[in-house]
C-alpha positions as a Markdown table, in Angstrom:
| # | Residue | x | y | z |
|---|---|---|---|---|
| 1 | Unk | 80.1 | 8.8 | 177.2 |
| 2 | Unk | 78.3 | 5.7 | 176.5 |
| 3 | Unk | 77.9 | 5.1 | 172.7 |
| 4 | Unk | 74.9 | 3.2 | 172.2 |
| 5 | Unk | 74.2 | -0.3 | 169.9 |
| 6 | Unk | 70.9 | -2.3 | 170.2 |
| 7 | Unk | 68.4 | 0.1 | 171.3 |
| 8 | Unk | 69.4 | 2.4 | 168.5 |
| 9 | Unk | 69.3 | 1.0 | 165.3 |
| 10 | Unk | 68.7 | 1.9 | 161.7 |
| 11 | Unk | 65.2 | 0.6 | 161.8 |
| 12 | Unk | 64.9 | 2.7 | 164.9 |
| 13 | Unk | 66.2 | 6.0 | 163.2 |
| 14 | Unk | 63.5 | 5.7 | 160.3 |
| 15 | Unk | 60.7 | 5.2 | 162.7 |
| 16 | Unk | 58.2 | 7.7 | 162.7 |
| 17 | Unk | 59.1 | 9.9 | 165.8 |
| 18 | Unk | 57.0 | 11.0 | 168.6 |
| 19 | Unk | 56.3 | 15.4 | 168.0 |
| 20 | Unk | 57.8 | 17.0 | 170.5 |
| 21 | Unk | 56.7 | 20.8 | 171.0 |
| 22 | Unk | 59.4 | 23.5 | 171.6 |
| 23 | Unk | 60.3 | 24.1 | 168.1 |
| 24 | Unk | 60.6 | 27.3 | 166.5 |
| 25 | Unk | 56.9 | 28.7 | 165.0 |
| 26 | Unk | 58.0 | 28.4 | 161.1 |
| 27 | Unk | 59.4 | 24.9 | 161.8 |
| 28 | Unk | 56.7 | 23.6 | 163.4 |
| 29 | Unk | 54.8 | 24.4 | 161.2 |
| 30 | Unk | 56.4 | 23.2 | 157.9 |
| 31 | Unk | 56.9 | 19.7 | 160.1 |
| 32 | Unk | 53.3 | 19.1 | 161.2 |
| 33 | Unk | 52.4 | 18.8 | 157.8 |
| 34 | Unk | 54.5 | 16.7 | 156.5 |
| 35 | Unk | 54.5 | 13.1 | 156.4 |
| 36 | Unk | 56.1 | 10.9 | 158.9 |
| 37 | Unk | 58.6 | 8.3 | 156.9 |
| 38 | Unk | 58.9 | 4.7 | 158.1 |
| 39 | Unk | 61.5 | 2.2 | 157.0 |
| 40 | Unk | 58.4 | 0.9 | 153.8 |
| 41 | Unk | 58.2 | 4.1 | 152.8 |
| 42 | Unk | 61.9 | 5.2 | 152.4 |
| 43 | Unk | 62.3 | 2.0 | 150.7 |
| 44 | Unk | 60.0 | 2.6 | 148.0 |
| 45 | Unk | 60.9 | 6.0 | 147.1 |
| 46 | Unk | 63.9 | 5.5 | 144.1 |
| 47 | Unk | 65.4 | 9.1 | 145.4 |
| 48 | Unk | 66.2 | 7.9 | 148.9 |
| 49 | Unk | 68.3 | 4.7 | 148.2 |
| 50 | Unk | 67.4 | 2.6 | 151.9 |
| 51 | Unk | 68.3 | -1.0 | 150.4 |
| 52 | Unk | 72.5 | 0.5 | 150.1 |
| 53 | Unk | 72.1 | 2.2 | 153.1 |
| 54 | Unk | 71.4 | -1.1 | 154.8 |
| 55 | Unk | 73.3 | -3.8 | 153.4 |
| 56 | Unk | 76.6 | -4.5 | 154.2 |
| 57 | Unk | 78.9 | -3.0 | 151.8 |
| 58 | Unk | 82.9 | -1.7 | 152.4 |
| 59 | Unk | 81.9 | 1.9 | 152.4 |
| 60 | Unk | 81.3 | 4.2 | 155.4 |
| 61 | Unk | 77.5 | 4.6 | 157.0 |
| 62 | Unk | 77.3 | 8.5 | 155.6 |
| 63 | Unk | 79.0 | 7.6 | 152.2 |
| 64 | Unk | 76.0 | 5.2 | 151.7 |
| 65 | Unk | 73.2 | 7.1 | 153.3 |
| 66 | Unk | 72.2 | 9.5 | 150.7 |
| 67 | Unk | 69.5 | 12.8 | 151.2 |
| 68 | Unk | 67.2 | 14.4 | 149.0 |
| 69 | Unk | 68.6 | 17.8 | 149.5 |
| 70 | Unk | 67.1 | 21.0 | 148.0 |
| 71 | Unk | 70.0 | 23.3 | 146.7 |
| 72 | Unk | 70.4 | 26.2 | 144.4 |
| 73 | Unk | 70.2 | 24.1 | 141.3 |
| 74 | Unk | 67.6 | 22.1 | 142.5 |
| 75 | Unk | 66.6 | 18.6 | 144.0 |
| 76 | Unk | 70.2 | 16.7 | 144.3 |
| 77 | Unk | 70.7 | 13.1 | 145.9 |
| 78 | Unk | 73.4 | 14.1 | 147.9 |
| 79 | Unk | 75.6 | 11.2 | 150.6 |
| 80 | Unk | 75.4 | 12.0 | 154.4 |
| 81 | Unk | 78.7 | 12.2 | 154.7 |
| 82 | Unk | 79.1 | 15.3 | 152.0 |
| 83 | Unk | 76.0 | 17.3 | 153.2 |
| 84 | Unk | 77.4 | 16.9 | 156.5 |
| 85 | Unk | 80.9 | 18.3 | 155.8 |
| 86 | Unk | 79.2 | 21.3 | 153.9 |
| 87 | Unk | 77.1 | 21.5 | 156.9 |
| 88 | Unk | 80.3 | 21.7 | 159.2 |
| 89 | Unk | 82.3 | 23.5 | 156.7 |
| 90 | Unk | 79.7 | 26.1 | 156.5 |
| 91 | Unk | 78.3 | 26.4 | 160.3 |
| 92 | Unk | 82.0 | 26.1 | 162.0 |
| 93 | Unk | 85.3 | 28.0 | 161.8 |
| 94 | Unk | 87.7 | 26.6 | 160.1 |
| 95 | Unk | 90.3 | 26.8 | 163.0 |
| 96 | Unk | 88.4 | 25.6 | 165.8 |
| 97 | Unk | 89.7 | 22.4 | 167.6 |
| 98 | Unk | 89.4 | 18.6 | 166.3 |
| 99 | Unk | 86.7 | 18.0 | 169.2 |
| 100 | Unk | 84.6 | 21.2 | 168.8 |
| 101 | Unk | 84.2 | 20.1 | 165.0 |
| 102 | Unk | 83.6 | 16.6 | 165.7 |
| 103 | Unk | 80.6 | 18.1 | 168.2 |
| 104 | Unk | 79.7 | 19.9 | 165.3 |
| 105 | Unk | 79.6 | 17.2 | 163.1 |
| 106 | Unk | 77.1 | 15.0 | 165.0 |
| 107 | Unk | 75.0 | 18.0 | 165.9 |
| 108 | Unk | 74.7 | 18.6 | 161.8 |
| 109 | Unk | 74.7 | 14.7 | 161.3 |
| 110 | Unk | 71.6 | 14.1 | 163.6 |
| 111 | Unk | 69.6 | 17.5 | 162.5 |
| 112 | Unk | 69.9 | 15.6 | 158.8 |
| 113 | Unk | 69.1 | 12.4 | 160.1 |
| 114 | Unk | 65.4 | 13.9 | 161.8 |
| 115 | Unk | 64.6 | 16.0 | 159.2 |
| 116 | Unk | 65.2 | 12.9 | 157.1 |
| 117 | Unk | 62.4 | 10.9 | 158.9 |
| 118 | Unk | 60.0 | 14.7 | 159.3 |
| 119 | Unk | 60.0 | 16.0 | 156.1 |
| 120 | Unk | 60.5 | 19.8 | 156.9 |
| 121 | Unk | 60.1 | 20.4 | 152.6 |
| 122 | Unk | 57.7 | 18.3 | 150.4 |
| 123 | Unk | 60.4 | 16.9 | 147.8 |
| 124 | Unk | 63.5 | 16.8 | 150.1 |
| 125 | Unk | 64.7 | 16.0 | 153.2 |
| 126 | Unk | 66.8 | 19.2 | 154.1 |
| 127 | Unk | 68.2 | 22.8 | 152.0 |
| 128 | Unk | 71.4 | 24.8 | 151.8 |
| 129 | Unk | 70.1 | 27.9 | 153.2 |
| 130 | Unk | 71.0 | 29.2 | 156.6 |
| 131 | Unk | 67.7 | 31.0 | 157.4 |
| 132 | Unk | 65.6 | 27.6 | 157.0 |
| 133 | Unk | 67.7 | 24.4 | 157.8 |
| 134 | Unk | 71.6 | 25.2 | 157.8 |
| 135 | Unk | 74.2 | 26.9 | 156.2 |
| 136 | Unk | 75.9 | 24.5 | 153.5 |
| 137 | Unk | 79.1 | 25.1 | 151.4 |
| 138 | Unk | 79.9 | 23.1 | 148.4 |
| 139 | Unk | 82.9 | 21.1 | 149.7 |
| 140 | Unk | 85.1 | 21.4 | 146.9 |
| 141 | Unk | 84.6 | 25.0 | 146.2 |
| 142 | Unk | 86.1 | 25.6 | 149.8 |
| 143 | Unk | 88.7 | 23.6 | 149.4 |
| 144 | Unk | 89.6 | 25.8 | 146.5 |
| 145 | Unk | 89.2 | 28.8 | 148.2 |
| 146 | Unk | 90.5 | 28.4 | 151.8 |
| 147 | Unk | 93.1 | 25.3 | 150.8 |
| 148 | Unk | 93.4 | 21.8 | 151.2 |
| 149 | Unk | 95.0 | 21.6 | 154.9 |
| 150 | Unk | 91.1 | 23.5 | 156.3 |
| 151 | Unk | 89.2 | 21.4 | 154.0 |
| 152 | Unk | 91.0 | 18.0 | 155.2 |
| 153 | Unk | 90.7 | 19.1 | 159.4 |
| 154 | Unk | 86.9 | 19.4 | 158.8 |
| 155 | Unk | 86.5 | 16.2 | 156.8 |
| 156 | Unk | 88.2 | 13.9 | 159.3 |
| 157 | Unk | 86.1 | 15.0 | 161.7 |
| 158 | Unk | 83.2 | 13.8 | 160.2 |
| 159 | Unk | 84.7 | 10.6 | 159.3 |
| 160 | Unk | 85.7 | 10.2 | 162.8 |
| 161 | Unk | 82.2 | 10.4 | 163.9 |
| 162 | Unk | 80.7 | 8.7 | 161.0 |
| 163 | Unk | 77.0 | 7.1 | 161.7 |
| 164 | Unk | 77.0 | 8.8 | 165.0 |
| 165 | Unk | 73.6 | 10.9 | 166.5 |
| 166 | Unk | 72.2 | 12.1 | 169.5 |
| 167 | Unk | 69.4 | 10.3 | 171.2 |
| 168 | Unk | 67.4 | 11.3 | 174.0 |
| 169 | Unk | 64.9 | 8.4 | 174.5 |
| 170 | Unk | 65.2 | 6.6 | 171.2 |
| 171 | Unk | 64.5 | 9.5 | 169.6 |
| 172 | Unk | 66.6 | 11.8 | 167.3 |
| 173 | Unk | 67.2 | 15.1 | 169.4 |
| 174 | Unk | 66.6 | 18.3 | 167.7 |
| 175 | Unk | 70.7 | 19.6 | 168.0 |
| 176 | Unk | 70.2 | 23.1 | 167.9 |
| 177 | Unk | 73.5 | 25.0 | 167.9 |
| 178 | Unk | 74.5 | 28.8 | 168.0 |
| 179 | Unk | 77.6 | 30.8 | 167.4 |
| 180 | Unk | 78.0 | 32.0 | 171.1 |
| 181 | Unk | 76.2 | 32.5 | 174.6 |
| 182 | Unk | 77.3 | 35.1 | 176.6 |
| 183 | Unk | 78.1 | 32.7 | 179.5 |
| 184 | Unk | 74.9 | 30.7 | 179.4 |
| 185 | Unk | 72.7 | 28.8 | 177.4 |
| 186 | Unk | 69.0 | 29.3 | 176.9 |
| 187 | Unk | 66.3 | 26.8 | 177.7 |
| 188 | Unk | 64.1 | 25.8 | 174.6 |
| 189 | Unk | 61.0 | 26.6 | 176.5 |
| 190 | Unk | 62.2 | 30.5 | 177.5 |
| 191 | Unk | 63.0 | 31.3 | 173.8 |
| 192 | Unk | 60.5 | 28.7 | 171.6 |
| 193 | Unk | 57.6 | 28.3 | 174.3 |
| 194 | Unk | 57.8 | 24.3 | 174.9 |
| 195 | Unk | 60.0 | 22.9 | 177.4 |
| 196 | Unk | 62.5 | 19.8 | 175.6 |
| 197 | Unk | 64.3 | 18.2 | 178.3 |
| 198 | Unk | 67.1 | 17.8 | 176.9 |
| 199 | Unk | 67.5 | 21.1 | 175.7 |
| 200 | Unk | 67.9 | 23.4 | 179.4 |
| 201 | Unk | 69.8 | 26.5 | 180.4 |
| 202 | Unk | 73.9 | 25.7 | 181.1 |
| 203 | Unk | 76.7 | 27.5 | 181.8 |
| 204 | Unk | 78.9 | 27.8 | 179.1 |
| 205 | Unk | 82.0 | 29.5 | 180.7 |
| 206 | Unk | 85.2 | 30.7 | 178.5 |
| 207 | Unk | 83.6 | 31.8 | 175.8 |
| 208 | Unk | 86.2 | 33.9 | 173.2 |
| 209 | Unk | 84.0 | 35.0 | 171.0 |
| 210 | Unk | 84.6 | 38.0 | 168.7 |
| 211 | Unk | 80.8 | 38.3 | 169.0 |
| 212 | Unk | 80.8 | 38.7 | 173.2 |
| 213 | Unk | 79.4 | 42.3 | 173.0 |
| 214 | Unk | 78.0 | 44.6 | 170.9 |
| 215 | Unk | 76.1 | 47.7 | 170.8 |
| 216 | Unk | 72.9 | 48.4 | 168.5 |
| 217 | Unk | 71.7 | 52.1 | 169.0 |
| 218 | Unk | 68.8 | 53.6 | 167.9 |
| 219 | Unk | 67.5 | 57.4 | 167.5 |
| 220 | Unk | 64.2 | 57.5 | 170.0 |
| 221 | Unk | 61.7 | 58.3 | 167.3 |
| 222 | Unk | 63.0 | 55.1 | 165.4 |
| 223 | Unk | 62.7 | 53.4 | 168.4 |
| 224 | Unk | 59.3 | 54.5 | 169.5 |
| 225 | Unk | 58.0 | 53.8 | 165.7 |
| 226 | Unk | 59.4 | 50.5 | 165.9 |
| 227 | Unk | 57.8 | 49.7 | 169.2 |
| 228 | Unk | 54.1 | 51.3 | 168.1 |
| 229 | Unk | 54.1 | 49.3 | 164.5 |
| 230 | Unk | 53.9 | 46.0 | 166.6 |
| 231 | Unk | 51.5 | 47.4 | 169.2 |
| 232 | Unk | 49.6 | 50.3 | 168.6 |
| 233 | Unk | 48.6 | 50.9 | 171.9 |
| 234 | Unk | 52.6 | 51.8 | 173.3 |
| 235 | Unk | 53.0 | 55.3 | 174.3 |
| 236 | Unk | 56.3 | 57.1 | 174.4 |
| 237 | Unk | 56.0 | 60.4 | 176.8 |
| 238 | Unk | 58.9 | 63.2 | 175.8 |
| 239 | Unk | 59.3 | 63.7 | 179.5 |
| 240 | Unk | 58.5 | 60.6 | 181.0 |
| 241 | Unk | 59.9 | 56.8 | 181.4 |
| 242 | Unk | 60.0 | 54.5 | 178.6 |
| 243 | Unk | 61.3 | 51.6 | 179.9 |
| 244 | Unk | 59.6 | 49.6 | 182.8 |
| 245 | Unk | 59.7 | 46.2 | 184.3 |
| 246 | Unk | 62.4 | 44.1 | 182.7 |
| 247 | Unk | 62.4 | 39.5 | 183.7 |
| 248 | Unk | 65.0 | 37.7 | 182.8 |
| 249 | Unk | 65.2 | 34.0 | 181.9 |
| 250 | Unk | 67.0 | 31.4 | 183.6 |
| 251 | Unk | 69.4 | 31.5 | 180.8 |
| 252 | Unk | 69.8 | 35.6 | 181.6 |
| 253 | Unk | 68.2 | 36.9 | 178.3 |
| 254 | Unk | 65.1 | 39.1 | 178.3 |
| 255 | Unk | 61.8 | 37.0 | 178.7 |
| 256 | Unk | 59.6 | 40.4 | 178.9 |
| 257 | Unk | 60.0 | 43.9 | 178.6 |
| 258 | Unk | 57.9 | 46.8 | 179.5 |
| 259 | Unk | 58.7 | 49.3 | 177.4 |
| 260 | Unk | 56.0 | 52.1 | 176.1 |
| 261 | Unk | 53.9 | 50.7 | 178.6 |
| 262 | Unk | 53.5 | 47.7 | 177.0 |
| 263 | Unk | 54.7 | 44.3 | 177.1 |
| 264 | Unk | 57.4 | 42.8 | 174.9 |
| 265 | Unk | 59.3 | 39.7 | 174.6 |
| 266 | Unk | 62.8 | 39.0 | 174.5 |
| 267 | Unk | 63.0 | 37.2 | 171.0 |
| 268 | Unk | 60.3 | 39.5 | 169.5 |
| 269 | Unk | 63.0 | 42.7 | 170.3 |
| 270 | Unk | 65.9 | 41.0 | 168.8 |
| 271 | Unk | 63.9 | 40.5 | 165.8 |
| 272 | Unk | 62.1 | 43.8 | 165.7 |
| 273 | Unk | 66.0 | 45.6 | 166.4 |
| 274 | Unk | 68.3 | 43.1 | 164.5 |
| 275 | Unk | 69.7 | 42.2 | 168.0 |
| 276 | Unk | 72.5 | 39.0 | 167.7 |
| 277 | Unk | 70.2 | 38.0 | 171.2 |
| 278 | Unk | 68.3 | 38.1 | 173.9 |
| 279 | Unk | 71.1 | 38.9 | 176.4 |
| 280 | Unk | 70.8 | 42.1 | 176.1 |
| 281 | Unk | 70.8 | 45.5 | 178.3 |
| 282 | Unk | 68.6 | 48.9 | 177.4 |
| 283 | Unk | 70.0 | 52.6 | 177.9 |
| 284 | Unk | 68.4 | 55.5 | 177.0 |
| 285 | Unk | 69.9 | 58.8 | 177.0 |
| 286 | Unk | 70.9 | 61.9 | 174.6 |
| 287 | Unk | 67.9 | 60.8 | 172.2 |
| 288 | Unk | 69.1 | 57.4 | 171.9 |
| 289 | Unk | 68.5 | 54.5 | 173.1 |
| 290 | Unk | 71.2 | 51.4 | 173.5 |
| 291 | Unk | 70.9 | 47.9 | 173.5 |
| 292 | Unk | 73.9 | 46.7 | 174.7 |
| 293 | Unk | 73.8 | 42.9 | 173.7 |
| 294 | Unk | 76.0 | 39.5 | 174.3 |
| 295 | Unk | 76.3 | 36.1 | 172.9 |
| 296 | Unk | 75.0 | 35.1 | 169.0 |
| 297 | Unk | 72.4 | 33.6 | 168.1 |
| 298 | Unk | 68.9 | 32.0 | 169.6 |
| 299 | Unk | 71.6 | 30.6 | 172.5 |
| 300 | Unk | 69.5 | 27.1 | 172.8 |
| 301 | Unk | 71.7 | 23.9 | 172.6 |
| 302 | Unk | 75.2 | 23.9 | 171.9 |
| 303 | Unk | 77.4 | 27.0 | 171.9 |
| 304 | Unk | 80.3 | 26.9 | 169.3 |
| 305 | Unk | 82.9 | 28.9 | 171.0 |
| 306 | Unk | 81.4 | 26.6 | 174.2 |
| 307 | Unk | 82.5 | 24.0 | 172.4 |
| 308 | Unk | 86.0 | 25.2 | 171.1 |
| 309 | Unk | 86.7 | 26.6 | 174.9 |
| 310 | Unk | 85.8 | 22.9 | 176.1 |
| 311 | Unk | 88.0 | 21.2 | 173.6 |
| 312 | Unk | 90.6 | 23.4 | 174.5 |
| 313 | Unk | 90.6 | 22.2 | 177.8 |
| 314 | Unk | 90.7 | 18.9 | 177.2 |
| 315 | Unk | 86.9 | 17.5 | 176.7 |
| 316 | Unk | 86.2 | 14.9 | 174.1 |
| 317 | Unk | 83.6 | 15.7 | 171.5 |
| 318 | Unk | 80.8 | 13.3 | 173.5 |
| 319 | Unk | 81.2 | 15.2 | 176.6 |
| 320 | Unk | 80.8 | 18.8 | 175.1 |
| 321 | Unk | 77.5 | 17.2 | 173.2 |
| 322 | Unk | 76.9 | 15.4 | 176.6 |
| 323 | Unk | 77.0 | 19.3 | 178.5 |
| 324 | Unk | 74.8 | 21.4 | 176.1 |
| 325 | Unk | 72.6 | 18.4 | 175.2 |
| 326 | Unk | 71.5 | 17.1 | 179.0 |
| 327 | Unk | 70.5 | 13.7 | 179.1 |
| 328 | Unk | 71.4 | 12.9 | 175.7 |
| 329 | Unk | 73.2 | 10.0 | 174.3 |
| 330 | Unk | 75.6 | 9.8 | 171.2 |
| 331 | Unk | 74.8 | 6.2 | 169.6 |
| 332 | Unk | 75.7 | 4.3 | 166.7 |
| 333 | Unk | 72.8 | 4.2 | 164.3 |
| 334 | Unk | 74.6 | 1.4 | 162.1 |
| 335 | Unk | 75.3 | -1.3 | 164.8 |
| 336 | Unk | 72.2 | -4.4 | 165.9 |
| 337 | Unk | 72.5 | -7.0 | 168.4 |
């Protein structure tokens, strides 16, 4: 894949970026409120050091990029390059192959680098926790626990990729990523509402995941209760049918569910139920009923085990990003012409 220069420079990074719908509810949100940041701004805030990050000194692009990051013990300037390897440290298995982590590194680098210009939190950039930007690890605590040889595989892949993004029309993509899909990839519009181009349904074939399959069964009456809190107007017969019409996506998750005699979506179940996602099956028998789910996660962007079963065979980190990010490009935000 094409690694881009001119079109994509710093100065281009910090621009204020076009909004683009599609995001998750609570992110977009959070985002439309917050200010954009342009290259005068960054400069004159003292926590977010722009002048180093531009000028042409021996050390790396991340090492000198630095992030207002909002961790346990507060507001920490932290470099690129370290909240990306806790990023990758704490998103990735440790084991996975040198080209899956790079993917994962770019992917984390380039979710950084556009919450950088979006402002998702009022005093910094992004946070350590899973549930609200991504799951972060103090490097040198890992390397403590899980030994030097781990720690080591996952840093060199983000220095191999060091200043490297994704772009999909000069803009910084948002690289969703997941743990596993059950074969295919969602579509940001089936599961968030907003179609992104570059974020569409794929197959993602060879998947050997741990978390392929999984059952999540629930007594009737808990089930019916469930359903009724979120609409009052389900009704669940003793002898009668529960569950009705059921439309799949693209992607193969549920989109809608009659159930009760209402209508239910897909992401609004797996919520409701604690479902790992929306690729799921119902049963209901012996005062049960089964959902019978595959894949992890929201399944929009990049699959992890994807990944890992396309560096397996062979692809470089730029083509897996390449597959679950369509139309994308990986570019060099450092280099001018």
């Amino acid at each position: 894949m094409l690694l881009c220069a001119a079109a994509f420079c710093l100065g281009l990074l910090l621009a204020s970026p076009a909004e683009i719908g599609g995001l998750p509810a609570k992110a977009s949100a959070e985002t439309a409120a917050a200010p954009t940041v342009g290259i005068e701004a960054s400069a004159a805030q003292p926590d977010e050091p722009l002048a180093e990050a531009l000028s042409p000194w021996p050390r790396s692009f991340d090492e000198r990029f630095h992030l207002p990051v909002l961790t346990d013990e507060g507001l920490v300037s932290m470099s690129l390059h370290r909240y990306v390897l806790g990023a990758v440290l704490g998103e990735m298995p440790v084991d996975f192959a040198p080209e899956a982590r790079k993917a994962q590194a770019v992917a984390c680098r380039t979710y950084a680098l556009r919450q950088y210009t979006r402002r998702k939190h009022d005093s910094a950039a992004v946070c350590t926790q899973p549930g609200c930007c991504m799951r972060w690890v103090d490097p040198d605590d890992f390397a403590a626990e899980h030994g030097q040889a781990a720690f080591d595989a996952a840093e060199e892949a983000v220095r191999q990729t060091d200043g490297l993004a994704i772009y999909y029309q000069d803009q910084l993509i948002e690289a969703t990523f997941f743990s596993s899909s059950g074969g295919r990839t969602e579509s940001a519009a089936a599961v968030w509402g907003g179609d992104l181009p570059y974020l569409q349904s794929v197959e993602s074939p060879d998947e050997h995941s741990p978390y392929d399959e999984a059952v999540v069964t629930v007594p009737e009456s808990e089930f019916s209760e469930i359903l009724q809190a979120a609409n009052e107007m389900a009704v669940f017969p003793e002898n009668g049918s529960w569950i009705g019409q059921i439309v799949r996506t693209d992607g193969g998750g549920v989109d809608t569910a009659e159930l009760g005699g209402c209508i239910y979506t897909g992401p609004q179940l797996r919520r409701l139920f604690g479902l790992r996602s929306t690729l799921f099956t119902l049963l209901r028998h012996d005062g049960v009923v089964d959902f019978t789910t595959r894949g992890y996660g929201h399944r929009v962007g990049m699959s992890q085990y994807g990944a890992e079963a396309m560096a397996q065979k062979g692809s470089s980190f730029t083509e897996i990003l390449q597959w679950y990010y369509r139309g994308a490009e990986v570019c060099d935000v450092t280099r001018n012409s």
